[in-house]
N, CA and C of each residue as an Amber inpcrd file, in Angstrom:
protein
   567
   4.5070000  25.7670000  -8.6700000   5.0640000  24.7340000  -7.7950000
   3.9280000  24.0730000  -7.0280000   3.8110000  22.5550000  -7.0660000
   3.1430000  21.7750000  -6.3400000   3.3680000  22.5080000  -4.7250000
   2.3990000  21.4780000  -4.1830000   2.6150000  21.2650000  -2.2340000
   3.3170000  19.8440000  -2.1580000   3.4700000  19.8740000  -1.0060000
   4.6800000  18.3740000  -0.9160000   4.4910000  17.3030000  -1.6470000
   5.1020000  16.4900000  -1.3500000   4.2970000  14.9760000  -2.4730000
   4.5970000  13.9820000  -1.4620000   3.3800000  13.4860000  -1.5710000
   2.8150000  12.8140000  -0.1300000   2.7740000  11.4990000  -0.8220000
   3.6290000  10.4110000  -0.7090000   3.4580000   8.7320000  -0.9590000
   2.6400000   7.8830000  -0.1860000   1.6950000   7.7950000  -0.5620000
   0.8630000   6.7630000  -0.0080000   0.6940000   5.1710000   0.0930000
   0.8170000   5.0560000   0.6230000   0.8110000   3.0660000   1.0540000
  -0.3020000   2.6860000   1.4730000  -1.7230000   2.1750000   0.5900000
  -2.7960000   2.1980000   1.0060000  -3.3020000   0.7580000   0.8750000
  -3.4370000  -0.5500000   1.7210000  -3.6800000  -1.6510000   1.9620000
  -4.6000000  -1.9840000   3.0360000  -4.4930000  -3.7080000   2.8090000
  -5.3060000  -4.1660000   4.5610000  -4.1870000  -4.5530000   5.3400000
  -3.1070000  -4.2480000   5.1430000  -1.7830000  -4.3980000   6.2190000
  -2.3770000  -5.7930000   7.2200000  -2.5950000  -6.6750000   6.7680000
  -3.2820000  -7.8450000   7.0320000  -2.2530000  -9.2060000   6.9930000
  -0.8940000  -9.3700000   7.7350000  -0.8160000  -7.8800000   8.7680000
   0.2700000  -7.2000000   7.5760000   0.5950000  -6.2450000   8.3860000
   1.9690000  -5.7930000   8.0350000   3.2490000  -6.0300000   8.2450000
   3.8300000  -6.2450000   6.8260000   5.3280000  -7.2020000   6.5630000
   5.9820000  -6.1470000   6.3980000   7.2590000  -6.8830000   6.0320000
   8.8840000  -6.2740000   5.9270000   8.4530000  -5.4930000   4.4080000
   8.1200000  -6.1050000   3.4640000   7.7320000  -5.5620000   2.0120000
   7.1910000  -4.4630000   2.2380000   5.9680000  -4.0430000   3.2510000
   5.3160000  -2.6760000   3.4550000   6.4240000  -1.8500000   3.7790000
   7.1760000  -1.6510000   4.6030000   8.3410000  -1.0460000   4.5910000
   9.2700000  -0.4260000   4.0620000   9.6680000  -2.2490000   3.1420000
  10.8220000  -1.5190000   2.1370000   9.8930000  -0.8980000   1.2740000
   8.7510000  -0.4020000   1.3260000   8.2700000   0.0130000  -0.4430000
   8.4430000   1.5140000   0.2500000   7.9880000   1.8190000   1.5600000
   7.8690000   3.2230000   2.3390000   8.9750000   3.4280000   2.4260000
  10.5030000   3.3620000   2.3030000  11.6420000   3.9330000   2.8150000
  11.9150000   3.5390000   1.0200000  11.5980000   2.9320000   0.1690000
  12.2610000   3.2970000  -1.2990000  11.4730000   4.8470000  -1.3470000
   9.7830000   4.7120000  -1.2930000   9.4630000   6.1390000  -1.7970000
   9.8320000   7.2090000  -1.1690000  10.3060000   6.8930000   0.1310000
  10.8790000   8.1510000   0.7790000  11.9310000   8.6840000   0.3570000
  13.1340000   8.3210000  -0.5750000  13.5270000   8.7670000  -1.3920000
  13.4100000  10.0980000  -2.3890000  12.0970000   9.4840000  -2.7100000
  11.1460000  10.9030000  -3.8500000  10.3320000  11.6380000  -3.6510000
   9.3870000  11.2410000  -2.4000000   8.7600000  12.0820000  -1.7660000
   8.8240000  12.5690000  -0.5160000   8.2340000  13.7570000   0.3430000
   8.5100000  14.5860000   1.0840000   7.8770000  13.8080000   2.3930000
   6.8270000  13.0300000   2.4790000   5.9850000  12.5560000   3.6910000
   5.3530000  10.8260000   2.9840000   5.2520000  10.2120000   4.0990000
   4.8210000   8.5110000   3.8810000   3.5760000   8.2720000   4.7450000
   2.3160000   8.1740000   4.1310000   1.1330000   7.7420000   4.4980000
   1.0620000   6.3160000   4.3850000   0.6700000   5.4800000   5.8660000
   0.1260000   4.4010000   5.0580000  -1.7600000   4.3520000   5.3570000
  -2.0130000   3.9500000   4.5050000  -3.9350000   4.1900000   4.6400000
  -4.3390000   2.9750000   4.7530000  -5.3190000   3.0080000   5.8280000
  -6.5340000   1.8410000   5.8780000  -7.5460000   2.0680000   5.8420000
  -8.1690000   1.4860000   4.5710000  -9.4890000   2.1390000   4.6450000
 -10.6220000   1.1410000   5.2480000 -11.6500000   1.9050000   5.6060000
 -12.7610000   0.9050000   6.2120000 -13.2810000   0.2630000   5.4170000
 -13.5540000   0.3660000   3.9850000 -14.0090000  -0.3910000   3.2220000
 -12.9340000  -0.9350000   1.7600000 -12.7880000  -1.6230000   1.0930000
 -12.1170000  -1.7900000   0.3820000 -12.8530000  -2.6130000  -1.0880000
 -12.3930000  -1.8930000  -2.3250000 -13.3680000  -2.3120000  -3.1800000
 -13.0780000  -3.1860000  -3.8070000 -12.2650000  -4.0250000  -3.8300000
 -12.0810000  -4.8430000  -4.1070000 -11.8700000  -6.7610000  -3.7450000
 -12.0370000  -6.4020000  -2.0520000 -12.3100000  -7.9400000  -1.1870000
 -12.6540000  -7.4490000  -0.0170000 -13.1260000  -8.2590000   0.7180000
 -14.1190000  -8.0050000   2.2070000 -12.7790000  -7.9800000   3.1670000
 -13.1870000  -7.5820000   4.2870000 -12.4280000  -7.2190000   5.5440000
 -12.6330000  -7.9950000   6.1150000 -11.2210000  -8.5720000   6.5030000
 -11.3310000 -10.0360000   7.2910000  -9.9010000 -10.4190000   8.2360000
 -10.0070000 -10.7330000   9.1380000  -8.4090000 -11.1600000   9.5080000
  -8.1440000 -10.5190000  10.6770000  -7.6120000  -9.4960000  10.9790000
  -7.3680000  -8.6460000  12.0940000  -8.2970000  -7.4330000  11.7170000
  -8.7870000  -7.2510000  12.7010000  -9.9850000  -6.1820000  13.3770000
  -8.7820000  -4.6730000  12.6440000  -9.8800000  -3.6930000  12.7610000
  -9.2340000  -2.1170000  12.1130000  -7.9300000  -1.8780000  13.4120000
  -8.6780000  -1.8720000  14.4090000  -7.3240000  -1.3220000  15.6890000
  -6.1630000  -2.3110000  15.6300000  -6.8120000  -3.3060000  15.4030000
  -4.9550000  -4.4360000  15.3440000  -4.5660000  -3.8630000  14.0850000
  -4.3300000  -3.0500000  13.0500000  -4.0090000  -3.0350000  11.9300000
  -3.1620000  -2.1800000  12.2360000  -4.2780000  -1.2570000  12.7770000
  -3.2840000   0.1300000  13.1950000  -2.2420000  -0.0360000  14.2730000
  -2.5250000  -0.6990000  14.8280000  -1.6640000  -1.0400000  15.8870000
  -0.2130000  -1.8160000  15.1570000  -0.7020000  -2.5590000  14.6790000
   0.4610000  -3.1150000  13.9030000   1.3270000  -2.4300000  12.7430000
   0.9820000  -1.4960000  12.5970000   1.4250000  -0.2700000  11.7820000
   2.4110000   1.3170000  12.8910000   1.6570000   1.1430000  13.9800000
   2.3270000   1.8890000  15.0290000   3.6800000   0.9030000  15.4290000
   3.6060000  -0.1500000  15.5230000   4.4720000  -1.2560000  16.2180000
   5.8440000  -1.6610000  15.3940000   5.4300000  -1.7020000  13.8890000
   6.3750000  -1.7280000  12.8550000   7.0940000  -0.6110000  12.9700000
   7.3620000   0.6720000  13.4660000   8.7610000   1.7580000  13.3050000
   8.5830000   2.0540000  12.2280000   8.1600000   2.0730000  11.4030000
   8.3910000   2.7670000   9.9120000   8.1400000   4.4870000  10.4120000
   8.7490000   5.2760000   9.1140000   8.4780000   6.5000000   9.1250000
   7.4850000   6.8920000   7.8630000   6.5530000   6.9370000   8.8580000
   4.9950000   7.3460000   8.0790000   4.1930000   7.6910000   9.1780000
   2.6880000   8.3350000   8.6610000   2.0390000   8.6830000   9.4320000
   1.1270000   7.5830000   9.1050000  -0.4160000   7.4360000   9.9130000
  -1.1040000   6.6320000   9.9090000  -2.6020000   7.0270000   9.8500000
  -3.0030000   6.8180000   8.3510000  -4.7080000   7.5550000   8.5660000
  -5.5660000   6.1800000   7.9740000  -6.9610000   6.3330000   8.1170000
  -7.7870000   5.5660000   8.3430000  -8.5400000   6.3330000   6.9850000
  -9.3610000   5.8640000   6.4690000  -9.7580000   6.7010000   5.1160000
 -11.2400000   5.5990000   5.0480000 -12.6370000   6.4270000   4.9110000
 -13.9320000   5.5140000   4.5640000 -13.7890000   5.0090000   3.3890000
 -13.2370000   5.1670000   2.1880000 -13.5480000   4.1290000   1.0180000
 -11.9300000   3.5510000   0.6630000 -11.9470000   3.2380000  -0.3900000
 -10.5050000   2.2650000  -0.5970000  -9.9130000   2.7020000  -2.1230000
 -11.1710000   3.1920000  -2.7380000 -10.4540000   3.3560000  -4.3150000
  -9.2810000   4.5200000  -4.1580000  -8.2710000   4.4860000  -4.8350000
  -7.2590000   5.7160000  -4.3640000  -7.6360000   7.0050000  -4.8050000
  -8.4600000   7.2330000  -6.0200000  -9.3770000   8.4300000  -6.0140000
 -10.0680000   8.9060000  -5.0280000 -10.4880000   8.1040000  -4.1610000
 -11.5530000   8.3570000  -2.6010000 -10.2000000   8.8120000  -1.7830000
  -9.0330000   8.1920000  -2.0090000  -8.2680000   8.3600000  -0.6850000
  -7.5570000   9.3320000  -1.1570000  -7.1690000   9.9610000  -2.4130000
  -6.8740000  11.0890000  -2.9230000  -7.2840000  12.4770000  -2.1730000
  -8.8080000  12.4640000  -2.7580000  -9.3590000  13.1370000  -2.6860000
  -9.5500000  13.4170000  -1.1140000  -9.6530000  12.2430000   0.3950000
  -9.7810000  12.6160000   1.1270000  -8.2540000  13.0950000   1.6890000
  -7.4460000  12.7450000   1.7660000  -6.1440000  13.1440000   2.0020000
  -5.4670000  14.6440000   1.6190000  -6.7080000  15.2960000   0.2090000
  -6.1570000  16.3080000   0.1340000  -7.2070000  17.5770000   0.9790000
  -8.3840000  17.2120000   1.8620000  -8.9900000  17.8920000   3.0230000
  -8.1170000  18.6190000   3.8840000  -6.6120000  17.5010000   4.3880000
  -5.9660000  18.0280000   5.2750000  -4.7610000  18.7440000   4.3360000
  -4.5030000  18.2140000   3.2120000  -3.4070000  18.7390000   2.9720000
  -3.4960000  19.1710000   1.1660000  -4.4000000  20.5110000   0.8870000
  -4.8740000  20.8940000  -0.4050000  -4.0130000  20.7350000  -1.4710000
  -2.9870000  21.2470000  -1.2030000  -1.5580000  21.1130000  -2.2700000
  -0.9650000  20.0630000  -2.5810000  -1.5990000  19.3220000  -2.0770000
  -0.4730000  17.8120000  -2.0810000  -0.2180000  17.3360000  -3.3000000
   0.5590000  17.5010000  -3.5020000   1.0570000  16.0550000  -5.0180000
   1.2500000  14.8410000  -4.2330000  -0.3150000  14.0320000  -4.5820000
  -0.7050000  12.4410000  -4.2440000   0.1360000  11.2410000  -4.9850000
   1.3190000  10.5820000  -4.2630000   2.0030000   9.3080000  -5.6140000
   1.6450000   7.7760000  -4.3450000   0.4450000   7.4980000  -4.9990000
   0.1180000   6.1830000  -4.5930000   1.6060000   5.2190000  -4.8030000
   1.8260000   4.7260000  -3.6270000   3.0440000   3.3580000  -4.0590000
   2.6520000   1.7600000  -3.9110000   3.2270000   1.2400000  -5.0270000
   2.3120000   0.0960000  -5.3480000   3.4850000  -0.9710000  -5.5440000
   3.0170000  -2.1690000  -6.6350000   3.6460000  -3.1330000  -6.7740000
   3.1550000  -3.0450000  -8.1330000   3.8290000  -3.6380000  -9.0850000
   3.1630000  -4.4110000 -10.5160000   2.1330000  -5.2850000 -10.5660000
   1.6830000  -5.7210000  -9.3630000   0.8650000  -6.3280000  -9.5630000
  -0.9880000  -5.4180000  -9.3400000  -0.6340000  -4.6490000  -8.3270000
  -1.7880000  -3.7340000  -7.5800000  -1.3730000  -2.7470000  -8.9520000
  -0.6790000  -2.1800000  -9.4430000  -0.7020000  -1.1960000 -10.9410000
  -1.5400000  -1.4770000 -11.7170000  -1.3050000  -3.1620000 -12.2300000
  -2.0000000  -3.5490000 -13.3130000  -3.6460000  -4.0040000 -12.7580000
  -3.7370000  -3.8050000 -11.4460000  -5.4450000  -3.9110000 -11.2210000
  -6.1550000  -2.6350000 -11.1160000  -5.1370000  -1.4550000 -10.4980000
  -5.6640000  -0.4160000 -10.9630000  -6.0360000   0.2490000 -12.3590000
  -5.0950000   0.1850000 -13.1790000  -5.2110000   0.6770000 -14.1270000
  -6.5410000  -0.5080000 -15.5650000  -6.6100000  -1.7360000 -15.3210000
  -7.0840000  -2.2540000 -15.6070000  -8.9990000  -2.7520000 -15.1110000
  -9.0620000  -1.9110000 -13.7280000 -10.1290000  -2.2000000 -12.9990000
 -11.1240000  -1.4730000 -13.8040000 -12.3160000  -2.1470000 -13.9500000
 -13.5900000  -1.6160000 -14.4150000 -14.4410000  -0.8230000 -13.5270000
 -14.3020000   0.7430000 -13.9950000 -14.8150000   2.0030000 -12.6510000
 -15.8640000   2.1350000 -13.2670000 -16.8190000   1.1750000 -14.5270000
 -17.8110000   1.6940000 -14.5370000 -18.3670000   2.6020000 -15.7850000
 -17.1660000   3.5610000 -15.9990000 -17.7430000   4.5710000 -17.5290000
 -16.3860000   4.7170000 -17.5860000 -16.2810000   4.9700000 -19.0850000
 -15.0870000   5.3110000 -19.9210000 -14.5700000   6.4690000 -19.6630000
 -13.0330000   6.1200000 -19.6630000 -12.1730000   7.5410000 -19.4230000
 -11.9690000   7.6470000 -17.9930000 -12.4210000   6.9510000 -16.8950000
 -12.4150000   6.8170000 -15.4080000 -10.8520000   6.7380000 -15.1320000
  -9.9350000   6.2950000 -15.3300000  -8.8230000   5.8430000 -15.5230000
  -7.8580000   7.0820000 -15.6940000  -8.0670000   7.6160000 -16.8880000
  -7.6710000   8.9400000 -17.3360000  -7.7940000  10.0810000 -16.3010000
  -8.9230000  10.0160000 -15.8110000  -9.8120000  10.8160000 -14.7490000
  -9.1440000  11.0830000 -13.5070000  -9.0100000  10.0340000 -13.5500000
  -7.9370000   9.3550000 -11.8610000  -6.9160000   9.9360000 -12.0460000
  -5.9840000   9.3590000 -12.9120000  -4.9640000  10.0610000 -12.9970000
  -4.5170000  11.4130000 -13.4450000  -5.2500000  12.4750000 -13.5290000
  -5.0290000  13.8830000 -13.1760000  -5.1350000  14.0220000 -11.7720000
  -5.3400000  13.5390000 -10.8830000  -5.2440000  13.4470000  -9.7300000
  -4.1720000  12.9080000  -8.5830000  -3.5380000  11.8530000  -9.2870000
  -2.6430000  11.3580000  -8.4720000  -1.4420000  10.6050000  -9.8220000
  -0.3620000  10.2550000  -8.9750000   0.7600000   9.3450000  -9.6810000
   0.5690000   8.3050000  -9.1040000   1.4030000   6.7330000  -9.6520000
   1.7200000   6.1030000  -8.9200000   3.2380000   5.5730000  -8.8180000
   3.7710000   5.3100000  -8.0220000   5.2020000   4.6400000  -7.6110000
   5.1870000   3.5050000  -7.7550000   5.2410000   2.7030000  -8.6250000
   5.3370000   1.3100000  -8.8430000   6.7240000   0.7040000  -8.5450000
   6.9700000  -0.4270000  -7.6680000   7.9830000  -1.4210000  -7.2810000
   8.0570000  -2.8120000  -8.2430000   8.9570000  -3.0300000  -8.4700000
   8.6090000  -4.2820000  -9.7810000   8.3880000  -5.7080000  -8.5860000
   7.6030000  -6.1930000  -8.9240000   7.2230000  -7.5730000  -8.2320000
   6.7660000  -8.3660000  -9.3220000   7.9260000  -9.4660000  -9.2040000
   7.6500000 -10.3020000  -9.9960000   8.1100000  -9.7730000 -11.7230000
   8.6110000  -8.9390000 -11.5190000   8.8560000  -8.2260000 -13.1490000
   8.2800000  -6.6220000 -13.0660000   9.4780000  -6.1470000 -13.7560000
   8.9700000  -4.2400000 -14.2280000   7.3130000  -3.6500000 -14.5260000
   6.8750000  -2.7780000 -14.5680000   5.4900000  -2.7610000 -14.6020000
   5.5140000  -2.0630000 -15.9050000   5.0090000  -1.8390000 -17.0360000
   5.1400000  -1.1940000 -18.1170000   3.8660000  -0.7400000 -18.2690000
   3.8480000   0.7970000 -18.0210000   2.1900000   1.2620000 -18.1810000
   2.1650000   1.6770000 -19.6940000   0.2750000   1.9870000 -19.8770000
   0.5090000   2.5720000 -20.8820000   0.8800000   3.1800000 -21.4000000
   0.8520000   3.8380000 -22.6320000   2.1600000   4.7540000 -23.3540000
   1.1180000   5.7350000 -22.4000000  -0.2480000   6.1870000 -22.9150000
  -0.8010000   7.0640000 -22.3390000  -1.0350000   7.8220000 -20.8050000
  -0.6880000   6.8000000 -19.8250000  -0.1710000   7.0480000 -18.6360000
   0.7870000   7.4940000 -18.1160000   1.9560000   6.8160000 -18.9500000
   3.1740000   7.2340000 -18.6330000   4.0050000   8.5460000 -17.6520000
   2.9890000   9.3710000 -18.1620000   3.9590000  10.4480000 -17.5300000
   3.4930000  10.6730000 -16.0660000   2.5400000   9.8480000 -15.6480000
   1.8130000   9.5020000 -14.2600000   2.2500000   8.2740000 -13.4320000
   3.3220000   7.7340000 -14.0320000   3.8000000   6.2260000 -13.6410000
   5.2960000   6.1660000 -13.4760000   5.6180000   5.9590000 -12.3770000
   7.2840000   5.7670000 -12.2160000   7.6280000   4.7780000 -11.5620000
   9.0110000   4.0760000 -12.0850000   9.2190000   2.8300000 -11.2960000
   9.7230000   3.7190000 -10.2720000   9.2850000   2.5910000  -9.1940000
   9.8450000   2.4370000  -7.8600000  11.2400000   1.4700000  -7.1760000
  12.5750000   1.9640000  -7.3750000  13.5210000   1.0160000  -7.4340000
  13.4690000   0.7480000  -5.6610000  13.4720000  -1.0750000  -5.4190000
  13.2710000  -1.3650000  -4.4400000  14.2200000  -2.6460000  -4.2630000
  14.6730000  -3.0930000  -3.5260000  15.8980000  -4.0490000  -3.0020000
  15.6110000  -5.3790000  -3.1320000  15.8680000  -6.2200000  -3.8150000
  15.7860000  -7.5380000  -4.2070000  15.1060000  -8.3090000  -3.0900000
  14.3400000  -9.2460000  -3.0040000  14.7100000 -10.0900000  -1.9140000
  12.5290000 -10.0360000  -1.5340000  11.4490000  -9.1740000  -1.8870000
  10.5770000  -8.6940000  -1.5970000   9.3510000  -9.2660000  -2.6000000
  10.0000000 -10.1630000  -3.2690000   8.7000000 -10.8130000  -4.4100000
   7.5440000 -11.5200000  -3.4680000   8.5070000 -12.6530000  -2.8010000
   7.7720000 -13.7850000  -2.4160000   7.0860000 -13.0250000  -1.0600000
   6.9860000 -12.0370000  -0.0660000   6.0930000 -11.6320000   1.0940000
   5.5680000 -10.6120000   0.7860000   4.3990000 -11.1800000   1.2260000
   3.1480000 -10.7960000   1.5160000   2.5630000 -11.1330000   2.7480000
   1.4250000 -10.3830000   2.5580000   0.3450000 -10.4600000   3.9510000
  -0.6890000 -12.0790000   3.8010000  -0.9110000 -12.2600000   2.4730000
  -1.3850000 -13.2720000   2.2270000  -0.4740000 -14.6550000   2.3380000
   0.6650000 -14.7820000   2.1420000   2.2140000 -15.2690000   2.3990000
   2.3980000 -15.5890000   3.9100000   1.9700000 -14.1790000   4.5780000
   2.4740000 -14.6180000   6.0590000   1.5590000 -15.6440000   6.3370000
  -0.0070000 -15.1260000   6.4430000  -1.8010000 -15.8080000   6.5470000
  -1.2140000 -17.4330000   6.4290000  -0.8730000 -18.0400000   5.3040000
  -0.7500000 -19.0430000   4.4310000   0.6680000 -20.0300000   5.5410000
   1.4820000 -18.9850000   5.4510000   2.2010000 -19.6900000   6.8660000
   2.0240000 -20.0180000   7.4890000   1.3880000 -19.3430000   8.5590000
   0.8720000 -19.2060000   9.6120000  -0.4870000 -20.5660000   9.7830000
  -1.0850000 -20.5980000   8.6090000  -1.8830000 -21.6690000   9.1500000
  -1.1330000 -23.2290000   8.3750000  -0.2620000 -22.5390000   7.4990000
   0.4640000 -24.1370000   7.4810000   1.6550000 -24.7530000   8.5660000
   1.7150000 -24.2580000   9.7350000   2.7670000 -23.9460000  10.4490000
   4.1710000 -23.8480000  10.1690000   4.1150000 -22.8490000   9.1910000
   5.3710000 -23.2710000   9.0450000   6.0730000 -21.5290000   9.5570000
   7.5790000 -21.4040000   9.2170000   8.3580000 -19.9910000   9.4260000
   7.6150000 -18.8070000   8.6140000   7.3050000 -17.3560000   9.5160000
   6.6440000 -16.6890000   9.1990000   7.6570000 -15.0850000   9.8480000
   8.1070000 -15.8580000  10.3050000   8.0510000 -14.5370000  11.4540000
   9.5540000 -13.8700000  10.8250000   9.7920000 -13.8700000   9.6260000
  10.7910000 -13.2190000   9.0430000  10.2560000 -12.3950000   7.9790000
   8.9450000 -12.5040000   8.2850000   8.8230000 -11.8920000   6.5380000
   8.1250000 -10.5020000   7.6710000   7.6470000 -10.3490000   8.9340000
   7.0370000  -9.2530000   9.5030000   7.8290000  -8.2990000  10.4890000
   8.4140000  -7.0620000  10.3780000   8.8500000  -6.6420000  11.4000000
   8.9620000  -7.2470000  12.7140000  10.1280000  -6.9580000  13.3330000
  10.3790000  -7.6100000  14.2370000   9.0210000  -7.1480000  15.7590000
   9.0960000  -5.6990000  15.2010000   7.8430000  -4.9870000  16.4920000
   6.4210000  -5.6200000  16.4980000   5.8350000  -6.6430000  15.9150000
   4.7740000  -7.1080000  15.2510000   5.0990000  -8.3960000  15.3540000
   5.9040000  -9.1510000  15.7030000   5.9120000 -10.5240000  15.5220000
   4.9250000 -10.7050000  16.6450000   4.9820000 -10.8300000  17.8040000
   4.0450000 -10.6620000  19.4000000   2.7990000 -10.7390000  18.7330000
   2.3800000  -9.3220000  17.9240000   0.9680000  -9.2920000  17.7980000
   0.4800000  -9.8030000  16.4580000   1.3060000 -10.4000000  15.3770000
   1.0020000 -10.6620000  14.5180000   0.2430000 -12.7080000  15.1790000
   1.4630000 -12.7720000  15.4930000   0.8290000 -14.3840000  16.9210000
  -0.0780000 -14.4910000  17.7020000  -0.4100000 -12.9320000  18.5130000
  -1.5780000 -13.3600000  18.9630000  -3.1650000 -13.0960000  18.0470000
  -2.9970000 -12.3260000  16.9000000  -3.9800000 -12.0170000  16.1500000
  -4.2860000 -13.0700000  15.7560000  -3.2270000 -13.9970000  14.7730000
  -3.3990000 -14.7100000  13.8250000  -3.6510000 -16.5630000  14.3720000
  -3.0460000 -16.4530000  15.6250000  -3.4540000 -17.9040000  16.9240000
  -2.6740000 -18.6720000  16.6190000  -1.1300000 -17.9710000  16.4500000
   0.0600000 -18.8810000  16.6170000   0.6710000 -19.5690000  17.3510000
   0.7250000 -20.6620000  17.5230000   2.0000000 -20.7390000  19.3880000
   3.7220000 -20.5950000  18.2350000
């Protein structure tokens, strides 16, 4: 028998929307505890937008039921691996979207078999965005959809950003506890 299975939600919550949410209360469903992670570095785009403490803050402010850790690198192997320091047993199920699936599993780590590698280590919970995620046959038994509530394609953090400087309605797509600070981060009136 595994140790709990710990779902992870690992982004730049830049900021954090209603979508971060519903993906943490679908996986809470299947797993035992809800991490969401920010890491200080991220390998795939620079850190920009709201500072690390507004993140977290905006992650305390949203009500969700999760805990909140901070992690030095971003690949989910790094955040795997550091997440299981505190908690050795853990069965790790990264929760994602179809779209963040197909960059993981498709991302160039460099040497062959990296991929494979990874995944003896962790699962992921995939949410269909934009369409079902269909992993490889060879993954498969490391990949589960994530059934999640209609309505969650179109928001994002990049979605709100994009609002926000086109002035237009934003403030539906972010928890209601976060609207305040998502305005004063982002220099809304």
């Amino acid at each position: 028998m595994t140790g709990k299975r710990i779902g992870v939600l690992a982004g730049a919550f830049n900021p954090v929307t209603c979508a971060h949410l519903a993906l943490i209360n679908a996986a809470l469903e299947v797993v035992d505890e809800a991490v969401c992670v920010v890491p200080r570095v991220y390998p795939h785009k620079e850190f920009y937008g709201a500072a690390l403490q507004d993140r977290l803050e905006m992650l305390r402010l949203a009500g969700g039921r999760y805990r909140v850790e901070v992690t030095e690198r971003g690949l989910f192997i790094d955040i795997a691996r550091e997440l299981r320091r505190t908690d050795p047993g853990a069965e790790i199920h990264f929760i994602c979207g179809r779209d963040a699936a197909e960059r993981i599993v498709t991302w160039d780590y460099g040497e062959p078999g990296a991929v494979e590698r990874m995944f003896q280590e962790f699962h992921l919970l995939v949410a269909g965005r934009h369409g079902a995620y269909v992993p490889p046959e060879h993954l498969r038994p490391r990949v589960h959809p994530l059934p999640l509530a209609p309505g969650f394609d179109e928001v994002s953090s990049s979605e709100v950003r994009r609002r926000i400087a086109a002035g237009e309605s934003w403030e539906r797509l972010v928890p209601e506890g976060v609207v305040e600070l998502v305005r004063r981060i982002y220099r809304t009136s």
